[in-house]
N, C-alpha and C positions, 0 to 999 in steps of 0.2 A: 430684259428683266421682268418676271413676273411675281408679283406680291405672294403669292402660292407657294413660291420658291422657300420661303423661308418654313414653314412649314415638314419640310425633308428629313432632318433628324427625327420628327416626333412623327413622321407621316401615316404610316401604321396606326398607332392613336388615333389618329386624329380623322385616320377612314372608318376606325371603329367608329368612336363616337358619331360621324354621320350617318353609319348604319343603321347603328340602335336606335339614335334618336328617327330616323325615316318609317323603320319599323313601328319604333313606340307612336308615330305619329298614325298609322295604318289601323293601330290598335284603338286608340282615338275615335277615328273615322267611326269603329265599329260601337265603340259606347255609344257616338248621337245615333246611328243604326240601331242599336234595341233600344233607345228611347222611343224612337219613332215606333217600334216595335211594342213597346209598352203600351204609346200612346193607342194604339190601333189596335189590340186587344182586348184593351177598356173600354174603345169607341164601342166596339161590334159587342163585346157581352161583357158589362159590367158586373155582374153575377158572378164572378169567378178572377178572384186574386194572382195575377200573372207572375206564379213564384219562378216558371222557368226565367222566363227573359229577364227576372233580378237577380237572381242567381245568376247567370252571363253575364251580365251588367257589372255587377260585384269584380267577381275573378278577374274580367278583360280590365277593367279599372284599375284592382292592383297590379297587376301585370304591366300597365301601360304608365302609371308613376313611376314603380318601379325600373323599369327600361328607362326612361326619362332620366331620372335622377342619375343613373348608372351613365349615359351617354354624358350628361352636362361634369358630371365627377371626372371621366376618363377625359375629357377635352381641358378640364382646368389642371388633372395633373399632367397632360400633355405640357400646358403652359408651363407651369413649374419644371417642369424637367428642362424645355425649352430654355429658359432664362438662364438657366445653369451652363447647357451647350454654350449658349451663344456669351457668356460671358467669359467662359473657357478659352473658344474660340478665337473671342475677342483679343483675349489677352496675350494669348499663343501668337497672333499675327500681328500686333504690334512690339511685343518680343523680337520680331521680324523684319521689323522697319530700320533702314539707315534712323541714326540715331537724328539726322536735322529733320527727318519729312516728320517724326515724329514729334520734333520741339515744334516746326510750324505748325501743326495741326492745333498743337495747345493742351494745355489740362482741365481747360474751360470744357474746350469740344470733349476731349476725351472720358472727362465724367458724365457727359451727354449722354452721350452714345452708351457708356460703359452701365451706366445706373438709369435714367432717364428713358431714353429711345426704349429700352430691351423692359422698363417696365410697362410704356405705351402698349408695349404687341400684348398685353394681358387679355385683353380685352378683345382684339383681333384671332386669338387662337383658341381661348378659353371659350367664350363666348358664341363669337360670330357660325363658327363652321356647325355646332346642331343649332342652333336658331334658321340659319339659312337654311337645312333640310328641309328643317319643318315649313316651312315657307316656301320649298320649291314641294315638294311632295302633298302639301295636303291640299292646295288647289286641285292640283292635278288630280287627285283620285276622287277628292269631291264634286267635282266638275263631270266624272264619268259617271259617278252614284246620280246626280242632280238631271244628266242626260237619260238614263234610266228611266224616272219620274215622269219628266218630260221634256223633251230636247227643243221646244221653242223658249220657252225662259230659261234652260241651259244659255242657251245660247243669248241672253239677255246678259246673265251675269258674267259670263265669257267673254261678253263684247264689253260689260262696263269695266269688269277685270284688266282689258286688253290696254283700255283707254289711261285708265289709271296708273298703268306702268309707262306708259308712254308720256303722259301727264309728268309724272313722280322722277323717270331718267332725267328730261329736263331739265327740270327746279333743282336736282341736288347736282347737278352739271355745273349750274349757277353759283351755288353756294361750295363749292371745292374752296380747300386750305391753302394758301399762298404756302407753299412747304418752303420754298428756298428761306422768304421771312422769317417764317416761323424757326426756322432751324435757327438762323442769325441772330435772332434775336434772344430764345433761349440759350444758346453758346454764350453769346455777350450776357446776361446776369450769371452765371456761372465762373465766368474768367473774374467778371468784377467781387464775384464775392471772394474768390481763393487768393485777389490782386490786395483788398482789403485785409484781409486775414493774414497773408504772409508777411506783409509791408506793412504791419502794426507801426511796427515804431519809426518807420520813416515816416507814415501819416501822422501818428501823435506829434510828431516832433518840427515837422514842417507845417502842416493844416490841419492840426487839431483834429482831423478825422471829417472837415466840412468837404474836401474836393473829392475823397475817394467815397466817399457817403455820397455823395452828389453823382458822381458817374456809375452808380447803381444804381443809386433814384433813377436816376436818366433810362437806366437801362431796362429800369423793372415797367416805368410809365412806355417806352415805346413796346415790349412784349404785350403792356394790358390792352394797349390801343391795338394794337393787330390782332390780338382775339378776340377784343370787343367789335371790331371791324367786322370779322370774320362772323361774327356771330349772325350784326347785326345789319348783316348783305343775307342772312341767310334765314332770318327771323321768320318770313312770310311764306319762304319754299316749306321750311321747317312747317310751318303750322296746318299749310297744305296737304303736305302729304301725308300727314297726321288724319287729318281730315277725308282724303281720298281714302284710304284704307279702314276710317271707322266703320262699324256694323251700321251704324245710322245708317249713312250715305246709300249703303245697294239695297237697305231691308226696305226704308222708304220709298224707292222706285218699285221692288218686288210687290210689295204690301196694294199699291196702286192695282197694279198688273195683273194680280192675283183676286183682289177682292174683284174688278170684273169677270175676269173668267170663273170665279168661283158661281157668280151670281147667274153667268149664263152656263151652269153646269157644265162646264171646259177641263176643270179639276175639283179633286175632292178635298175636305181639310186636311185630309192627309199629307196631300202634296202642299199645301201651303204652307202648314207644319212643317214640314221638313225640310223647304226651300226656306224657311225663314231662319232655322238651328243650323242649316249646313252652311248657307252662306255670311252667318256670322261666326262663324268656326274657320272660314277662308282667310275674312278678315284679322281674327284673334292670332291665327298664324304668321300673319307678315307686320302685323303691329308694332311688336318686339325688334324687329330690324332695322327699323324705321326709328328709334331711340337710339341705335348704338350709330349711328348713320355719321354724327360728330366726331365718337371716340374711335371708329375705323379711319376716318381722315387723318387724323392727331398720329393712327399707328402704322400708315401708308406714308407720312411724313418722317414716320423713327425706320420705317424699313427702310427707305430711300438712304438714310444716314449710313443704316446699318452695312447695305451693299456697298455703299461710297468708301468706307474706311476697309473694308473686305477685299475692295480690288486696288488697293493702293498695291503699287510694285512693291516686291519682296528685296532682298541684297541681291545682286547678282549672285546665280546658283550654275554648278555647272551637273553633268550627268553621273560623271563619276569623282573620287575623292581618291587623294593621296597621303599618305602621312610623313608629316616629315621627319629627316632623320636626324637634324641637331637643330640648337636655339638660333642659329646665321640669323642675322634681318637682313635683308640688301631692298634698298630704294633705286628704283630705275627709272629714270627720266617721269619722275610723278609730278602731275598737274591736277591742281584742286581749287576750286572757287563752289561757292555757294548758290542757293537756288537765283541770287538777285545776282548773279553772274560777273562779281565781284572776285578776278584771281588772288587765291589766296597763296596758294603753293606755284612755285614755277621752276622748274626742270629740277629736281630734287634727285640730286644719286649719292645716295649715304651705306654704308656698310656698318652694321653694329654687330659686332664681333661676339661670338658665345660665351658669358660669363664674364662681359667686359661693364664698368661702369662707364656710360654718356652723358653727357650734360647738354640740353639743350639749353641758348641762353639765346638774349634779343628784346628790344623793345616791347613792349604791349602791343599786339596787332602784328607781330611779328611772324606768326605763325607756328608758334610753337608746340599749344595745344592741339589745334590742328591735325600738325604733323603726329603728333603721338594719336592720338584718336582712329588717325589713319589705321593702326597696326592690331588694333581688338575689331576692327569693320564697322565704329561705331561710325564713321563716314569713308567710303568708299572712292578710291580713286577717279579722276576723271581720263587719264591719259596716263600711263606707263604703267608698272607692277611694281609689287612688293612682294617678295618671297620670305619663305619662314624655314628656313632648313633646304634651302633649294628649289623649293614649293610654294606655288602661286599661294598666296592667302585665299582665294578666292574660290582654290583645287582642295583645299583643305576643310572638312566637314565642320560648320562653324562652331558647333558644341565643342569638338576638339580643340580647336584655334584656340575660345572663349578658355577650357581647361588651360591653358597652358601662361596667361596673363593674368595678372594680379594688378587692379589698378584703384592708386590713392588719389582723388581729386583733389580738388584746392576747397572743393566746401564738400565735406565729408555727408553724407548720408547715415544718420542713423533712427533703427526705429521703433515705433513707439515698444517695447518689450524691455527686460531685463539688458544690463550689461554683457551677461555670459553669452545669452542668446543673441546678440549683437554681435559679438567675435565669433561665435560659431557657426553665423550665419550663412545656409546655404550647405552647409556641410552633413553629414550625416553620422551618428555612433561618434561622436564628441565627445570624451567625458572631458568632468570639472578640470581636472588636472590637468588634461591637456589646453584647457583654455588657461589656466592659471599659469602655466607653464609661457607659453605666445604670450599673457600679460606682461609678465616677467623681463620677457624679452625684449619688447617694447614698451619700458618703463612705466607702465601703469599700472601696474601689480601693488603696490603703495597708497596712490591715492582711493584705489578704487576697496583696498579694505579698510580705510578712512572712514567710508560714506557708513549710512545706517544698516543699512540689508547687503552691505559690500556688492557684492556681484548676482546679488538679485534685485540692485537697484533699478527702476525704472530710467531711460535714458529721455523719457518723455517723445513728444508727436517731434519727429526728425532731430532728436537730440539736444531740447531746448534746453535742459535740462543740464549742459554739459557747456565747459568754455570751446574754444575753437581750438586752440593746443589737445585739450583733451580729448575731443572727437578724433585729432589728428593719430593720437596715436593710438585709440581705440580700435581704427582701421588697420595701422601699422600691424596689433596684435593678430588681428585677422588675416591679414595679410602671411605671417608668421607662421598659420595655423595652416591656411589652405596649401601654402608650400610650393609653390608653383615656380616653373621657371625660370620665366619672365614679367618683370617689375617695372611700374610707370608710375612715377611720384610728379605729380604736376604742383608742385608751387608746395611743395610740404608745412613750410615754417611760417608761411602766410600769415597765419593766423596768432604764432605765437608770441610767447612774452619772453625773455632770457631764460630763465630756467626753463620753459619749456620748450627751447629751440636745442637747450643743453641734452635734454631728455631724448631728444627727437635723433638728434644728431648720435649719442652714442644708440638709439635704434637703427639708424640707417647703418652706421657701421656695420651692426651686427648682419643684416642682410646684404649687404655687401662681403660680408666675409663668410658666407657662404654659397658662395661661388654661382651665385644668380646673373642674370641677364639684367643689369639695373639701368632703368633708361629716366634722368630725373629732368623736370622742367624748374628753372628756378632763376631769379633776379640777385640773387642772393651771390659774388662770384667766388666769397670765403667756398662756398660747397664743392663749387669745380675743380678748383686748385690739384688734388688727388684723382680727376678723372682721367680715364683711360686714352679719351678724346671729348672733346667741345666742339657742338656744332652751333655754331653763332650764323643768325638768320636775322636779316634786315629784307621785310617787305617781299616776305615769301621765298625770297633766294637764302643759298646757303651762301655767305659772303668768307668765311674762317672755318675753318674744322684743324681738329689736333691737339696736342698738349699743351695744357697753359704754358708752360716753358716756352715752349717752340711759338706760340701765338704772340707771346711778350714781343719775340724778337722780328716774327715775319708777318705782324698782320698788326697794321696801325692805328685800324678802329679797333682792335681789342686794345689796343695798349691805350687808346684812349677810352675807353670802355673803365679798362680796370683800374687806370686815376682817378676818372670820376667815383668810380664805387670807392676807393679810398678814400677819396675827399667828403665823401659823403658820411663815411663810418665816424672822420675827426671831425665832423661839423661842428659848429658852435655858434652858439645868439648871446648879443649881448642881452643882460639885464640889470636894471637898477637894484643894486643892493639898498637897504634900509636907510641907510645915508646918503642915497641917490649920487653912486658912484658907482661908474659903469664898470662893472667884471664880465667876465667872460665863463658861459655855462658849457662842458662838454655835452653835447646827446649819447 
């Protein structure tokens, strides 16, 4: 990998800009050149106002700001353009990611990287690439004008120039950024602030806000200590090399050198003149690089990130795609455990029939969601296939796959915009009515011209703004809207109250009766009762599949399954009535 590398979308730019600024710096060169030329005109006949060589002086000056400014403009909106690519970029290829490398990585790291790291390179692309021309280029042409003059103190400043980069690699060797730290330790305040922020109310309600406040503390004090560390390992090379490249340092040795050979007529004040303007113009060039010396480190640590999340593997991709020709799901001998190598799935052969409703049912950790997650590639098989009309999922171009699933999670996402824009999300040429319409369908059509702005209401940051029934079926109407084949409801009623399990339930019908592919995950066994087939899973194995009917009678964990769920529905606690006589409460 080389740090350069990132530079490639904007690369063109970014050679301009090193051109113009090398140029503007040649031009430079030639302003302290009719200085000296001024100076050396006035020497020999002061009588006579040197208006050529200020008129030169003039023009090559604007000329050489202007280049200047034009180089440092074209390399910062290189950067600009850059942050934009690589945030694009960025985004595209985690769009890309099995859906767990993605949970592992985190939303700590991923705002890192996504906002963080890509504002670090500002300063590495903007910056660095004409700063450093002018730093390689103006020695160099200085150092041939200075050998001109006279090639013995050429060769003085050559060799103290020499020493000085040799000096200056050193020291900033020494003071390099612990990147790996630094990365971990910015990721960790970033996890902790969104872990605080999301988990408001568990923190108020269990620690008052002291332990999650505290493991931010924690986190923000070791970030300060490793860049104060860093800083101050590096305090002394910093000042040095400050120092090595000041005009003081070579003018003082020069000024020596020069007032004896001047005194034994060796050189004239011309050359002294001019060895004293030229070789503080060496130094004034590489000054500037020597400050940014920190914040290149800081954005060699955000590129390191940036490549690291870039080369994470893609989903399994094949060369060619096939499409399939009906809604068939068939599971063949599927095997799936996670990264900490925990099986989760084990020999799974399921057939989900086109246009049939299934129920997946099972313990918690049972592997349910799992198993449905498998079927959109948001996690990828380890061992067997899944077809989709005949058709490996994996042979199937994933944008297509993605078109053809419509999926309701158990904790709905919605976001910060309006309600309509919410159901119509993702879609395109929407109108109102057709979102009022998918309301309607999915029982929200009511509450939502209740609210003040109806269906221009804000749904707030991920729908805080809304109960959990109601997000529930906010999705359902979307769902409605995009119209797609195939349906995955995981835990739909989760979240609601009776009336809006009532609500939900004649939604579900409704997509069910239009002759979808409905695949639901639910604890709930009222919902199965009317299913096509029940796949009932204990600890990754499919243990039952078939119609509740048929399950009642040949499968004796489901029949003891669906007592308990009955016993459960008649529960009852006793409690003291007001005369402290114990009744009995249904739930």
């Amino acid at each position: 990998m080389v740090y350069s590398d990132i530079f490639l979308p904007v690369k063109k730019k970014i050679n301009q800009s090193i051109v113009v600024a090398a140029f503007a710096q040649i031009l430079k060169l030639s302003v302290w050149l009719i200085l000296i030329w001024v100076m050396y005109a006035l020497k020999n006949d002061s009588s006579h106002f040197p208006i050529l060589p200020l008129i030169c002086l003039l023009i090559i000056s604007i000329i050489f700001y202007v280049l200047r400014v034009y180089a440092h403009d074209k390399s910062h909106y290189a950067a600009f353009e850059l942050e934009e690519i690589l945030r694009k970029r960025l985004v595209e290829k985690i769009n890309q990611l099995p859906l767990e490398t993605a949970r592992n990585i985190g939303s700590g790291n991923l705002i890192k990287v996504l906002i963080d790291d890509i504002k670090e390179l500002h300063a590495f692309v903007a910056d660095a690439p004409p700063l450093k021309a002018e730093a390689i280029v103006t020695p160099i042409f200085t150092l041939l004008v200075l050998f001109i003059f006279n090639w013995l103190f050429a060769c003085l400043v050559l060799f103290i120039t020499l020493v000085s980069f040799v000096i200056l690699s050193y020291l900033l060797r020494k003071g390099h950024l612990l990147k790996q730290q630094y990365n971990e330790a910015t990721v960790e305040i970033n996890s902790r602030i969104i872990e605080y922020i999301q988990g408001m109310n568990a923190v108020r309600t269990f620690d008052a806000g002291e332990g999650a406040y505290s493991q931010y503390r924690t986190a923000l004090t070791n970030y300060s200590q490793l860049v104060f560390d860093w800083l101050y390992s590096s305090r002394y090379s910093s000042k040095i090399a400050r120092s090595l490249f000041s005009p003081m340092l070579v003018n003082c040795i020069l000024i020596i050198g020069l007032s004896f050979a001047y005194m034994s007529e060796q050189v004239s004040f011309t050359t002294i003149f001019s060895f004293l303007l030229l070789t503080a113009g060496i130094a004034e060039s590489i000054y500037p690089v020597m400050g940014l010396f920190q914040i290149l480190e800081k954005s060699k640590a955000a590129i390191d990130r940036i490549f690291e999340v870039e080369s994470l593997p893609f989903l399994t991709r094949t060369d060619t795609y096939n499409t399939p020709s009906n809604n068939e799901i068939l599971f063949k001998n599927v095997y799936f455990s996670y990264q900490n190598n925990q099986q989760v799935l084990s020999d799974i052969n399921l057939r989900i029939i086109e246009n049939s409703f299934t129920v997946f049912i099972g313990n918690s950790g049972s592997g349910k969601t799992t198993l449905a997650n498998l079927i959109p590639r948001f996690l990828d098989v380890e061992q067997g296939s899944i077809t989709l009309g005949g058709i490996d999922i994996k042979q199937i171009e994933y944008n297509q796959l993605i078109s053809k699933i419509s999926l309701v999670p158990q904790d709905n996402f919605l976001f910060s915009c309006s309600i309509a824009d919410n159901i119509r999300y993702g879609l395109d040429n929407i109108t109102d009515q057709q979102v009022i319409e998918a309301a309607q369908k999915a029982e929200i059509h009511n509450f939502i011209m209740s609210l003040p702005q109806q269906y221009q209401t804000l749904a707030g940051e991920r729908g805080q703004l809304l109960s959990g029934g109601q997000k529930q079926r906010i999705a359902i109407a979307r769902t409605f809207l995009q119209n797609r084949p195939i349906i995955i409801l995981d835990e739909p009623t989760a979240f609601s109250d009776a009336i809006n399990e009532v609500l939900l339930l004649k939604a579900f019908t409704r997509l069910i009766e239009q002759h979808k592919t409905v695949i639901m995950i639910t604890h709930r066994l009222s919902s199965a009762i009317k299913a096509d087939q029940i796949i009932f899973l204990e600890q990754g194995k499919i243990i039952a599949q078939g119609h509740h009917d048929d399950l009642i009678k040949s499968s004796d964990k489901y029949q003891a399954l669906w007592q308990e769920y009955q016993q459960a529905r008649n529960w009852t606690i006793a409690v003291n009535s007001v005369n402290n006589e114990v009744t009995d409460e249904t739930i």
